[in-house]
C-alpha positions in Angstrom: -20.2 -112.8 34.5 -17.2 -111.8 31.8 -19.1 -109.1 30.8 -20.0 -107.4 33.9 -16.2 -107.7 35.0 -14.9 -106.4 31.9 -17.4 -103.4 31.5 -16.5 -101.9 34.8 -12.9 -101.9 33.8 -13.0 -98.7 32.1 -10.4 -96.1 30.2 -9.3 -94.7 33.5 -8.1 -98.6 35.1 -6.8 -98.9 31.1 -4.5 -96.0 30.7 -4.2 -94.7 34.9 -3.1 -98.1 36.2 -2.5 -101.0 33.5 -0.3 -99.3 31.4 1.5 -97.3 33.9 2.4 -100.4 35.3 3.4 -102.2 32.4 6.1 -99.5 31.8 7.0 -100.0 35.3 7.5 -103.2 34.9 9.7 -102.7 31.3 11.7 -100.6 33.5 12.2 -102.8 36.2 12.8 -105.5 33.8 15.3 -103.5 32.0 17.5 -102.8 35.3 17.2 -106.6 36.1 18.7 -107.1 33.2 21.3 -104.5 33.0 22.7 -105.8 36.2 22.4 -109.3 35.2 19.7 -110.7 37.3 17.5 -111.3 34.0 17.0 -115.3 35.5 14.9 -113.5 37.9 12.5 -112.5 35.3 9.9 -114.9 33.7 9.2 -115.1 30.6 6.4 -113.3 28.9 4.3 -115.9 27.2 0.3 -117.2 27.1 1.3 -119.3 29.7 2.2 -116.1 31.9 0.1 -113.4 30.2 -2.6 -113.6 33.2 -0.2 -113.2 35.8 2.0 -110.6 34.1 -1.2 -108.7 33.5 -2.2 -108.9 37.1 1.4 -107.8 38.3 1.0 -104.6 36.0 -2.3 -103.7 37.4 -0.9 -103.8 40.9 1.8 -102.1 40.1 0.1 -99.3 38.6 -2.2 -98.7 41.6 1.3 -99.0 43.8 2.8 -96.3 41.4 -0.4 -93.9 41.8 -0.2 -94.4 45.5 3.2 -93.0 45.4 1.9 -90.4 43.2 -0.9 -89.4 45.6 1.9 -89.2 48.4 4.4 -86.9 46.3 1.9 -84.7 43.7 -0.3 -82.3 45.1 -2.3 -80.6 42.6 -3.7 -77.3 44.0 -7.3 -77.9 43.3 -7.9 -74.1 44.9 -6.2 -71.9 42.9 -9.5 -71.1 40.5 -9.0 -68.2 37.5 -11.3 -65.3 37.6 -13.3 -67.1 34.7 -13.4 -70.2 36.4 -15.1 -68.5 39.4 -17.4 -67.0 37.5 -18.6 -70.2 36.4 -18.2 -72.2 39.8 -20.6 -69.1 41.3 -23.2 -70.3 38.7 -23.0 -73.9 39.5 -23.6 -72.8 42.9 -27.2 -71.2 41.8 -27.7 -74.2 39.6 -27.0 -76.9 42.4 -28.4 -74.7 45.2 -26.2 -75.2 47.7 -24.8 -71.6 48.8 -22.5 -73.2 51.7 -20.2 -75.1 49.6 -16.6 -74.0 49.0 -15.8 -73.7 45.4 -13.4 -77.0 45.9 -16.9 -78.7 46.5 -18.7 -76.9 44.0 -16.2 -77.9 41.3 -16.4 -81.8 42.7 -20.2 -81.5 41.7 -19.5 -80.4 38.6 -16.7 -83.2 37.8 -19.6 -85.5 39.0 -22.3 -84.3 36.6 -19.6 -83.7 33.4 -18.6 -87.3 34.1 -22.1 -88.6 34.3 -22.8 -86.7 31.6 -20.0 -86.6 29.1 -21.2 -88.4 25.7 -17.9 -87.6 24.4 -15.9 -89.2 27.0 -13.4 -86.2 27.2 -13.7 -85.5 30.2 -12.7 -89.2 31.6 -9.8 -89.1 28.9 -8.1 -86.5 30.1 -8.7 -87.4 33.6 -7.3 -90.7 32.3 -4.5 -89.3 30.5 -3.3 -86.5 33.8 -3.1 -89.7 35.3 -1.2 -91.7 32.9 2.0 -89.2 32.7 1.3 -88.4 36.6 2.2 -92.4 37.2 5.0 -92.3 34.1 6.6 -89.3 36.1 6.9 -90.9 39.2 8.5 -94.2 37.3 11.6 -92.5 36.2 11.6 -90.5 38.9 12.3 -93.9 41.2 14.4 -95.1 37.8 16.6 -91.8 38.3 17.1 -92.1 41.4 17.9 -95.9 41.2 20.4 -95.4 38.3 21.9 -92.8 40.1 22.5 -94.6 43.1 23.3 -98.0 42.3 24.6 -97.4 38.6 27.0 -94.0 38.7 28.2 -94.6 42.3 28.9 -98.1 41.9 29.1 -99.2 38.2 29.9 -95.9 36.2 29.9 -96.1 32.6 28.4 -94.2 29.8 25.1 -96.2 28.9 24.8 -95.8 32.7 24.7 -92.2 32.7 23.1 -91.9 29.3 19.8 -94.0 31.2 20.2 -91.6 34.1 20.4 -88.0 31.6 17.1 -89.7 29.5 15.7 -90.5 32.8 15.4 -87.1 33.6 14.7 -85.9 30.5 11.3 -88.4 30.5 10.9 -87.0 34.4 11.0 -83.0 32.9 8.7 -84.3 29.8 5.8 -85.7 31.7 6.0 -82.9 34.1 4.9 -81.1 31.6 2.3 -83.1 30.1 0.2 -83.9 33.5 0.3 -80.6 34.0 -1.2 -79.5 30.4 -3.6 -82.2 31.2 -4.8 -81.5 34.5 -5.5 -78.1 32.7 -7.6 -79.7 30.1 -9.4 -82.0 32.7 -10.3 -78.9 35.0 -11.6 -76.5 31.5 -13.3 -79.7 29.9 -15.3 -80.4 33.0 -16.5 -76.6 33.3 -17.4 -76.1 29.7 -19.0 -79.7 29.9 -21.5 -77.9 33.2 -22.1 -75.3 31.4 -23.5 -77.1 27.8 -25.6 -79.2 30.6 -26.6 -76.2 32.9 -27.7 -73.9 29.8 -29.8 -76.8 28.0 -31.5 -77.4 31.9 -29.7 -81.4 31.8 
């Protein structure tokens, strides 16, 4: 019974959700803290481990909701090349009515099923690890701003606020350069299956 649990708990529900919400909760914690309502927090012990754990994987699908809401990748906006490719996976999947939005969801599918490397679900993993990180200090800016500079200014204050948005700008870029990888990993990937007939 273990076994089957823990085997479909896989690198995406590892990296996308669990540890995006345990730095959510570090963060939260940390603001508790800095405006003294640490009693609030329990403490982090074997005793509490299963439910701490369960908190931080419900937080991280909260946090990727959010994301969902606020970061629209445009999955249209194909490269010359990467039409070129998509137009082939339309011969190879027969299926000439498709967009090339759906044509590239086919090839996701087979890449994924087919990816002994697990590259293709890393960086999938890891777009989605600085997407929900993003969206963390995005809230934590806003937060600090708001409730810290308006009401409490002091230095440390604004220091959290200027790294806040520094860690905002700095995952920005990373889920970008990852969604780039995802997309160019999942193309090469169909074409190493289509040209060896997989």
């Amino acid at each position: 019974m273990d076994n089957k649990i823990f085997s479909k708990f896989n690198i995406y529900d590892q990296i996308g959700y669990l540890l995006v919400g345990s730095v959510g909760l570090i963060v939260v914690t940390a603001n508790l803290y800095l405006i003294g309502k640490s009693i609030l927090i329990p403490p982090f012990n074997i005793e509490n481990f299963l439910a701490w754990f369960i908190v931080a994987y419900f937080l991280g699908h909260v946090i990727q909701a959010i994301a969902n809401l606020f970061i629209k990748e445009n999955k249209t906006n194909f490269s010359e090349h990467e039409k070129e490719i998509l137009k082939e996976a339309k011969k190879y999947f027969k299926v000439e009515k498709y967009s090339l939005n759906e044509i590239y969801s086919l090839c996701y599918m087979l890449s994924s099923a087919r990816d002994v490397t697990g590259q293709v679900q890393s960086f999938n993993s890891y777009y989605s690890l600085y997407r929900g990180w993003m969206i963390i200090f995005i809230i934590n800016s806003i937060y600090t701003l708001v409730i810290f500079i308006l009401n409490w200014f002091s230095l440390l204050y604004l220091l959290i606020f200027i790294f806040s948005c520094i860690f905002v700008w700095l995952f920005y870029k990373r889920l970008k350069r990852f969604y780039l990888y995802s997309r160019n990993k999942v193309l090469d990937t169909f074409i190493i299956l289509s040209k060896n007939k997989i």
